[in-house]
N, CA, C and O atoms as a GROMACS GRO file, in nm:
protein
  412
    1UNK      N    1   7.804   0.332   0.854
    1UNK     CA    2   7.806   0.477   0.841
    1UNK      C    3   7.672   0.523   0.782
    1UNK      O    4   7.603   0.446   0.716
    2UNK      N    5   7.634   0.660   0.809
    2UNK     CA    6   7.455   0.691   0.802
    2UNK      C    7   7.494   0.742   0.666
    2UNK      O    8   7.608   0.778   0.638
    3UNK      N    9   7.386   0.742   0.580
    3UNK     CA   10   7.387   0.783   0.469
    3UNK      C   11   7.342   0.955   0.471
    3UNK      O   12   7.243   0.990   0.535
    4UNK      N   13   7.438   1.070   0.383
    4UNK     CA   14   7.396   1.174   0.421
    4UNK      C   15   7.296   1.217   0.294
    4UNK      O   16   7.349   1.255   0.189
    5UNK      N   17   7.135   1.209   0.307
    5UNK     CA   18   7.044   1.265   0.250
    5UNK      C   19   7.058   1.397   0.131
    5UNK      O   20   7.033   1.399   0.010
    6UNK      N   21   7.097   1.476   0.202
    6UNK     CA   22   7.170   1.634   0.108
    6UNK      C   23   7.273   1.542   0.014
    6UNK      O   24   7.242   1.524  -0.104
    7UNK      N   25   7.357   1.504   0.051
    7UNK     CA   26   7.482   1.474  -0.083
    7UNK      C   27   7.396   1.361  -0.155
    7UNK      O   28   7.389   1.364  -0.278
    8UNK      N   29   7.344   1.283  -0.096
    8UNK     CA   30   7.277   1.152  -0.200
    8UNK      C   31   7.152   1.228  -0.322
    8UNK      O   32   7.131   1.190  -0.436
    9UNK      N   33   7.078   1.355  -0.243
    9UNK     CA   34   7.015   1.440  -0.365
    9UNK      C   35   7.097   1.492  -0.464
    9UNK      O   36   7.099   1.465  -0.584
   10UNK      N   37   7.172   1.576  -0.395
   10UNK     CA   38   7.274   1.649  -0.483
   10UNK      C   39   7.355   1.562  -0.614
   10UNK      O   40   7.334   1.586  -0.733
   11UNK      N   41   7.425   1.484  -0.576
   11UNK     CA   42   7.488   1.378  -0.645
   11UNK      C   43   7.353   1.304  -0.793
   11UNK      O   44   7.372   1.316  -0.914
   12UNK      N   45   7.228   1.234  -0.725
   12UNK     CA   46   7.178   1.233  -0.814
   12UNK      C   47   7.070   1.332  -0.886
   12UNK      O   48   6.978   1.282  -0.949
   13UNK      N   49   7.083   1.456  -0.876
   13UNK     CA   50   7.012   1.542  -0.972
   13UNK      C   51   7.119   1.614  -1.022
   13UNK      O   52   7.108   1.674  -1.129
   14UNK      N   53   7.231   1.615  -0.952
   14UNK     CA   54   7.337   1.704  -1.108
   14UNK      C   55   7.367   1.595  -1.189
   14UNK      O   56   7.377   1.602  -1.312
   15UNK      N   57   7.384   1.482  -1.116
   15UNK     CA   58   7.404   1.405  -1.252
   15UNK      C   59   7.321   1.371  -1.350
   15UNK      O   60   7.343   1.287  -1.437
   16UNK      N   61   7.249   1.420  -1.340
   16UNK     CA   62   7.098   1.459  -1.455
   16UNK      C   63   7.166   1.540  -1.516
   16UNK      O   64   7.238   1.516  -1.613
   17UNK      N   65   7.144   1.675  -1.447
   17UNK     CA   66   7.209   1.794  -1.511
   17UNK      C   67   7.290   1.821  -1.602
   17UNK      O   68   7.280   1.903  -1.694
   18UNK      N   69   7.414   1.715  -1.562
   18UNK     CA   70   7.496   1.687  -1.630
   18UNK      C   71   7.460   1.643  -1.767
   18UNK      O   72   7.464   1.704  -1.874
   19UNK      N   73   7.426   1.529  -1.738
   19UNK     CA   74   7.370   1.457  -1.853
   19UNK      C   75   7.297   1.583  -1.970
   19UNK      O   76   7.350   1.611  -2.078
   20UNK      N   77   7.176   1.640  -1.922
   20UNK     CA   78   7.119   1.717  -1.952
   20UNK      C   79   7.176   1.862  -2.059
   20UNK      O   80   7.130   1.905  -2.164
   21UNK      N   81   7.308   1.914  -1.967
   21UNK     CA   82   7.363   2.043  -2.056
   21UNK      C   83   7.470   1.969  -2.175
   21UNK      O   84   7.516   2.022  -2.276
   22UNK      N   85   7.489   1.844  -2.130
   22UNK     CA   86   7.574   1.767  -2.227
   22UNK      C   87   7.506   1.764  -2.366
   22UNK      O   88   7.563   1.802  -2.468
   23UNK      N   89   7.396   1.721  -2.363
   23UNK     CA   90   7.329   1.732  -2.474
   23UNK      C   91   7.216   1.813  -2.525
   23UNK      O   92   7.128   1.792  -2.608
   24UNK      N   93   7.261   1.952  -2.417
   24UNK     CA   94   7.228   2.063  -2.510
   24UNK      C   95   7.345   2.128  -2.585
   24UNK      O   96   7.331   2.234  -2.646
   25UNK      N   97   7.480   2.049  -2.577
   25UNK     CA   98   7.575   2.130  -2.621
   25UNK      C   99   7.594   2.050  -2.715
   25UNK      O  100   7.663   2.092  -2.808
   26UNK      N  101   7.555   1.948  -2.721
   26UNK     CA  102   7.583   1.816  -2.840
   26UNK      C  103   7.483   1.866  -2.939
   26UNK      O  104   7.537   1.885  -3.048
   27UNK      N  105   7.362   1.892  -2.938
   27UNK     CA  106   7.249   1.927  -3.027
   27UNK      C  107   7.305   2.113  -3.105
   27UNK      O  108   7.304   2.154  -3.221
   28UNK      N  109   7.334   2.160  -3.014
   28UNK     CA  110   7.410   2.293  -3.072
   28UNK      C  111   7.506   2.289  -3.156
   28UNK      O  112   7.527   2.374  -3.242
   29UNK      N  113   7.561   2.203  -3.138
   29UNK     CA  114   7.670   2.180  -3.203
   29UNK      C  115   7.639   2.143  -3.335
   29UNK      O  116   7.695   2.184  -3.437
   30UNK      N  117   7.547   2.063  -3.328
   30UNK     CA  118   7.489   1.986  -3.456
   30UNK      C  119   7.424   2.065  -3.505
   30UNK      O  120   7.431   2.073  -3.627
   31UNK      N  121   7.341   2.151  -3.439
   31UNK     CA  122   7.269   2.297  -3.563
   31UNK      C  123   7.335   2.339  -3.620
   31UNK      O  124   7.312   2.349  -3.740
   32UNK      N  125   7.469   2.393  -3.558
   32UNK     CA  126   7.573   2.487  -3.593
   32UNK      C  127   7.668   2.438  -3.742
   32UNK      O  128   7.732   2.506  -3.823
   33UNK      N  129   7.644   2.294  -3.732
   33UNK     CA  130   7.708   2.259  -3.830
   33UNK      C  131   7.592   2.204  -3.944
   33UNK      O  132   7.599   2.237  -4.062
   34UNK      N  133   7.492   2.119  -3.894
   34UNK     CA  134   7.434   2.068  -3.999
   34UNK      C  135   7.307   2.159  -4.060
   34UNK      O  136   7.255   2.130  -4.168
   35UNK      N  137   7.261   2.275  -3.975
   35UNK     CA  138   7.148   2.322  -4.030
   35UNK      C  139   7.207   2.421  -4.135
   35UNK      O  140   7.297   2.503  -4.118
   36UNK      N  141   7.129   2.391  -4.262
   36UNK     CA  142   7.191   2.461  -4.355
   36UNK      C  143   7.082   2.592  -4.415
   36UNK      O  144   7.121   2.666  -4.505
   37UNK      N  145   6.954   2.605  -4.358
   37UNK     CA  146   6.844   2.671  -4.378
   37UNK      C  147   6.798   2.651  -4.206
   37UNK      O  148   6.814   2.555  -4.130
   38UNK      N  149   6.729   2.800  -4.184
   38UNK     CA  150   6.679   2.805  -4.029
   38UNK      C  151   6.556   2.835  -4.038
   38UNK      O  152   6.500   2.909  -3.957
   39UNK      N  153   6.484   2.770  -4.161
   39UNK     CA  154   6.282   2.774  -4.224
   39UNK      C  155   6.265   2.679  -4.107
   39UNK      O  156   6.163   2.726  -4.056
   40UNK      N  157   6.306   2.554  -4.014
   40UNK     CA  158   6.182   2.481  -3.936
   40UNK      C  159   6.291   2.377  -3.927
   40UNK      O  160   6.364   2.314  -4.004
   41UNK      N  161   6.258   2.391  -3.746
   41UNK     CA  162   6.316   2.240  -3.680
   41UNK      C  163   6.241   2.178  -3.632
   41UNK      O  164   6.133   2.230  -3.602
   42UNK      N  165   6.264   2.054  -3.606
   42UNK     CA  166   6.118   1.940  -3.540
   42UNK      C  167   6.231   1.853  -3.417
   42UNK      O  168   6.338   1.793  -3.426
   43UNK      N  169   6.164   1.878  -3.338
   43UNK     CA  170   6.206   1.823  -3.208
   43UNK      C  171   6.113   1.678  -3.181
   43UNK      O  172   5.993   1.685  -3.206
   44UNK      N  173   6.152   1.592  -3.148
   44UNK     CA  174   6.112   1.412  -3.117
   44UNK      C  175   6.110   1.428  -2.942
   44UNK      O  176   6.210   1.479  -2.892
   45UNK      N  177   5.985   1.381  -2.843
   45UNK     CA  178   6.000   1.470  -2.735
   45UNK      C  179   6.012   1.525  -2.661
   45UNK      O  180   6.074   1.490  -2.561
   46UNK      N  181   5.931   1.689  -2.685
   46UNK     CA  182   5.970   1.784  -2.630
   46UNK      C  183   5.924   1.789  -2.495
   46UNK      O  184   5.970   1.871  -2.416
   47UNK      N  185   5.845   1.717  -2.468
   47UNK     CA  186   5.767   1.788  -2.335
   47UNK      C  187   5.710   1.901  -2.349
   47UNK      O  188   5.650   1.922  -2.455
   48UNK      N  189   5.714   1.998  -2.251
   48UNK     CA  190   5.658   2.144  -2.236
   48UNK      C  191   5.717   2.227  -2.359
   48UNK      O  192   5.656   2.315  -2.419
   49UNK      N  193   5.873   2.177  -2.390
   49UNK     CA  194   5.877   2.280  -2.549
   49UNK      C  195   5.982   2.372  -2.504
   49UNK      O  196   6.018   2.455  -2.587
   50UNK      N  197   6.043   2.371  -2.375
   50UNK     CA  198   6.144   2.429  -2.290
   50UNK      C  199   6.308   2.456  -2.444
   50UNK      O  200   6.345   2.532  -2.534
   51UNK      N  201   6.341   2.342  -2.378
   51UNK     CA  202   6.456   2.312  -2.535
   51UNK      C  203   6.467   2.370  -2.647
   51UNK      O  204   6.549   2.450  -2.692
   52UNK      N  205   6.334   2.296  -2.707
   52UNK     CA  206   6.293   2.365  -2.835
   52UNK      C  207   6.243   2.550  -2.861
   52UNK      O  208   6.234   2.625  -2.958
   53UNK      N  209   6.228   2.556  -2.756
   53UNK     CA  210   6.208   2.657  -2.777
   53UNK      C  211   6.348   2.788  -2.740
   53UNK      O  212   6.373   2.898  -2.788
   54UNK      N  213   6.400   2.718  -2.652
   54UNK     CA  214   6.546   2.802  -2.655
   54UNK      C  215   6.630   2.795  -2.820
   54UNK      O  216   6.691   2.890  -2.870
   55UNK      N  217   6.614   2.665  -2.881
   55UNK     CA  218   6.666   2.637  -2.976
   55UNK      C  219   6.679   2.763  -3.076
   55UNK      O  220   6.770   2.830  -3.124
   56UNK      N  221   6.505   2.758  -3.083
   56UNK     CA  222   6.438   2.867  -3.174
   56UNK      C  223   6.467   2.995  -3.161
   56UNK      O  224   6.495   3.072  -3.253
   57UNK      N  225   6.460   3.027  -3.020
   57UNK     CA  226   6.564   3.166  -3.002
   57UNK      C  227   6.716   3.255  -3.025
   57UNK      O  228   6.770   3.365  -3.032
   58UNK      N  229   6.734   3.096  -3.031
   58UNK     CA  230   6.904   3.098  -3.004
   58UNK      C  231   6.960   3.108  -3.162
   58UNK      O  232   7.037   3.197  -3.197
   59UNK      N  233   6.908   2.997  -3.257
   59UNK     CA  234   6.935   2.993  -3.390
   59UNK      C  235   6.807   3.115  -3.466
   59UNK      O  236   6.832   3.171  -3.572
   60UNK      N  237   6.715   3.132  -3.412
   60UNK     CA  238   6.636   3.192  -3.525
   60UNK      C  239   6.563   3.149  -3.624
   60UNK      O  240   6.545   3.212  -3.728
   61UNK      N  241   6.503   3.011  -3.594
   61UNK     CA  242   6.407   2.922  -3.666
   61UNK      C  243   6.313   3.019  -3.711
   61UNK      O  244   6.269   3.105  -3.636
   62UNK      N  245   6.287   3.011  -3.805
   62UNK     CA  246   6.092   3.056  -3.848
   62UNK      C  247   5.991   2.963  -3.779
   62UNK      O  248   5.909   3.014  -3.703
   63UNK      N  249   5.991   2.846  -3.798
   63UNK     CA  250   5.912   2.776  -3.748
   63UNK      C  251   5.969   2.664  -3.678
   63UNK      O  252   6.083   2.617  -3.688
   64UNK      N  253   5.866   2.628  -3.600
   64UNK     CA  254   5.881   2.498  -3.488
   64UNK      C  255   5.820   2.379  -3.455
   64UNK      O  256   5.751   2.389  -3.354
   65UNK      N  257   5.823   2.291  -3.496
   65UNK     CA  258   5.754   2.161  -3.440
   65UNK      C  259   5.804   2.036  -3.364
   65UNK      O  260   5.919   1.994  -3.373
   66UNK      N  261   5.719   1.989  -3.299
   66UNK     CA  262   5.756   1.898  -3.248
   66UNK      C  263   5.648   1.752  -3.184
   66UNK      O  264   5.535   1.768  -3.136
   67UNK      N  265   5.703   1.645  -3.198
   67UNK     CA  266   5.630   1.552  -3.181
   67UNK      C  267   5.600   1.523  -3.015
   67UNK      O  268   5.699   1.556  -2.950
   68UNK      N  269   5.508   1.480  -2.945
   68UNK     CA  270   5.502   1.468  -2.845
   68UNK      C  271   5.357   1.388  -2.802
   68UNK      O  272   5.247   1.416  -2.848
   69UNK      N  273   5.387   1.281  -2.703
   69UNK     CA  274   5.252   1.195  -2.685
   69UNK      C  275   5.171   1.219  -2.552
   69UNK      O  276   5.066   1.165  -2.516
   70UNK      N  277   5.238   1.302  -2.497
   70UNK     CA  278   5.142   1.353  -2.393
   70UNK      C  279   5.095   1.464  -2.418
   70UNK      O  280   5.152   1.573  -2.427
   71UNK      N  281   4.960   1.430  -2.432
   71UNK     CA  282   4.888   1.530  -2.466
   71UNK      C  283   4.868   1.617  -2.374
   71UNK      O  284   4.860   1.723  -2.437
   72UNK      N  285   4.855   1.638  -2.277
   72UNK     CA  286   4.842   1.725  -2.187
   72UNK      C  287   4.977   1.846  -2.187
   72UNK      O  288   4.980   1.945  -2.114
   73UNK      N  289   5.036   1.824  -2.244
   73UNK     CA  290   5.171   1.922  -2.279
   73UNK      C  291   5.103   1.999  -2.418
   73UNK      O  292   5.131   2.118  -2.434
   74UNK      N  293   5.056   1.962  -2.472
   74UNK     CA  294   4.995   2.050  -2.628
   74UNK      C  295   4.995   2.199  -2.605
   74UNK      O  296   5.046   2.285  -2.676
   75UNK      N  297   4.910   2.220  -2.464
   75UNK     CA  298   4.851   2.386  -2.459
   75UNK      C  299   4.977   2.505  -2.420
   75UNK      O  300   4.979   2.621  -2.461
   76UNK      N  301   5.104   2.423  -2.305
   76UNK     CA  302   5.233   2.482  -2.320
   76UNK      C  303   5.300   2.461  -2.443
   76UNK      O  304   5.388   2.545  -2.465
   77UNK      N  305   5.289   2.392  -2.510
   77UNK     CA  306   5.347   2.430  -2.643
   77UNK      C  307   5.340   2.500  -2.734
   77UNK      O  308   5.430   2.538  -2.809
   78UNK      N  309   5.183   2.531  -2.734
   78UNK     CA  310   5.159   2.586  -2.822
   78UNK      C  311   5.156   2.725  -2.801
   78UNK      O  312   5.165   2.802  -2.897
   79UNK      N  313   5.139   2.792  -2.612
   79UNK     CA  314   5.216   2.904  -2.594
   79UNK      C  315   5.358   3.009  -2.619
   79UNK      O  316   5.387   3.128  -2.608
   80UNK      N  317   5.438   2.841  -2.671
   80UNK     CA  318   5.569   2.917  -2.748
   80UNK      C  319   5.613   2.963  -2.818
   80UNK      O  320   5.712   3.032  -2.840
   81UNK      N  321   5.477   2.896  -2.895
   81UNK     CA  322   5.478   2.916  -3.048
   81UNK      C  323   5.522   2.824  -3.174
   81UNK      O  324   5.550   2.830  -3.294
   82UNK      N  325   5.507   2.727  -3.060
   82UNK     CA  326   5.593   2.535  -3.123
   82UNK      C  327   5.432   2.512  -3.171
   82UNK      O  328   5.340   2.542  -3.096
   83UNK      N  329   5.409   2.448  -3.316
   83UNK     CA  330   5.375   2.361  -3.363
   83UNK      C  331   5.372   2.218  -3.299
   83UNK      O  332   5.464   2.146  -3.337
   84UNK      N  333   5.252   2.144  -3.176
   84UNK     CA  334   5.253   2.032  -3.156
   84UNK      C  335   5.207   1.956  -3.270
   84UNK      O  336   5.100   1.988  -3.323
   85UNK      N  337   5.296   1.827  -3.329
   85UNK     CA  338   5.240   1.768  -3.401
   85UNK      C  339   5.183   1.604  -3.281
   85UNK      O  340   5.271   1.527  -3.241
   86UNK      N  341   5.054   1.584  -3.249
   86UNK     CA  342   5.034   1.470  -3.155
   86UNK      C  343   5.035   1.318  -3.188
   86UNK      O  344   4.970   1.272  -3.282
   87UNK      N  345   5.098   1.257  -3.119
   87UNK     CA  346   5.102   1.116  -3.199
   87UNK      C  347   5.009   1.058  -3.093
   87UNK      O  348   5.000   1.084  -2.973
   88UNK      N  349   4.937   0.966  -3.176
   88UNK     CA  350   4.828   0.915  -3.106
   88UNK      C  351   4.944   0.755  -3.086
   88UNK      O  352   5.042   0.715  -3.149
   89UNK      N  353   4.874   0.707  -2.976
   89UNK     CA  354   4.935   0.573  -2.936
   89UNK      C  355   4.804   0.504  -2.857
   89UNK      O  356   4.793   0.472  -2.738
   90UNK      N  357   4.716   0.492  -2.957
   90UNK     CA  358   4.591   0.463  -2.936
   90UNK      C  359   4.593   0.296  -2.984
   90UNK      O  360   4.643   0.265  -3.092
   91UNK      N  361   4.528   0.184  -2.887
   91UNK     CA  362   4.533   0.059  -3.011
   91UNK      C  363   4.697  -0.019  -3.017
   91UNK      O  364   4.729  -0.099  -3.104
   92UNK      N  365   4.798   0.031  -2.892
   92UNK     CA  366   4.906  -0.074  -2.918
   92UNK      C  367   4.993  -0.019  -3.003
   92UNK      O  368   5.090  -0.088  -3.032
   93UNK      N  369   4.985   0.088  -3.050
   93UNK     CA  370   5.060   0.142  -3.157
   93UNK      C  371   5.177   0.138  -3.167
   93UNK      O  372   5.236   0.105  -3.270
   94UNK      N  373   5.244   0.183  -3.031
   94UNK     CA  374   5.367   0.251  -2.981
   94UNK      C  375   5.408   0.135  -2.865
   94UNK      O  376   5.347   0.147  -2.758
   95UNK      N  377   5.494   0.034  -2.873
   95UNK     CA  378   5.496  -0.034  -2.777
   95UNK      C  379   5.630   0.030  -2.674
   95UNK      O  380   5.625  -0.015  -2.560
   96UNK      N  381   5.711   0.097  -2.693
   96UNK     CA  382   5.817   0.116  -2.652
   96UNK      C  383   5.855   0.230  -2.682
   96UNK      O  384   5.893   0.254  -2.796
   97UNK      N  385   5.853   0.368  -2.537
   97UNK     CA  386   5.942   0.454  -2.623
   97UNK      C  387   6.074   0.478  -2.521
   97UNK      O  388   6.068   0.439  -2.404
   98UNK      N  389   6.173   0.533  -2.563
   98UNK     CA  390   6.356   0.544  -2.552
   98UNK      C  391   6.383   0.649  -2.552
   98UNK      O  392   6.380   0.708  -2.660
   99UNK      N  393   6.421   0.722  -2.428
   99UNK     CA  394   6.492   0.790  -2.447
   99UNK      C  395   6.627   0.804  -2.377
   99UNK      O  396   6.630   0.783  -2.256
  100UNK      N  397   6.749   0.840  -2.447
  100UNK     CA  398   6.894   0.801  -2.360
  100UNK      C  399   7.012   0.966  -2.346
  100UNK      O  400   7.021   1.083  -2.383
  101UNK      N  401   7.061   0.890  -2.289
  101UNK     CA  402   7.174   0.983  -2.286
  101UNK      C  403   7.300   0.934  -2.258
  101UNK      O  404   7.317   0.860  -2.160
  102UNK      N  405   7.414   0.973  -2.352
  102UNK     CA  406   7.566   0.838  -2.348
  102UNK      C  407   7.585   0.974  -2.235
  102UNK      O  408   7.542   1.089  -2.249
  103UNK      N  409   7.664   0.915  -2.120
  103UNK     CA  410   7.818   0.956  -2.051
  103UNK      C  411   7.913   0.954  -2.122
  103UNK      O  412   8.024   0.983  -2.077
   0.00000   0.00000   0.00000
């Protein structure tokens, strides 16, 4: 039987998606309960600052930072108004980075 192209996309980019709003509702959740002051959140990374920066809207942070090793993301970040803090991984530094998401 031929494999149908449209459902084999579909199937694997919502299941990103999935993945994806799962743990924007998991991280909300966790503001909602653990942030006890809304002076400054630091995001581990962000990429472009997308997230974090809804975060900031949504709760009302004063300030924003976030770590991130591609540097080439710095100049959208810093359009948001996110604080890039840059980690250099210069020299072997960083042998491994992780990022997951449970089902």
């Amino acid at each position: 039987m031929a494999k149908d192209p449209i459902k084999e996309f579909y199937e694997h980019h919502y299941a990103k998606l999935e993945c994806m709003l799962r743990r924007i509702k998991l991280t909300e959740e966790a503001i909602e309960k653990f942030a006890k002051s809304k002076e400054s959140i630091l995001e581990i990374g962000c990429g472009t600052g997308e997230n974090l920066s809804y975060y900031v809207n949504k709760f009302h942070f004063k300030n924003a930072y976030c770590v991130e090793i591609a540097s080439s993301a710095e100049a959208e970040i810093r359009k948001k108004g996110i604080t890039p803090l840059i980690l250099s991984v210069s020299n072997n530094f960083i042998h491994l980075v992780v990022r997951g998401c449970i089902r």
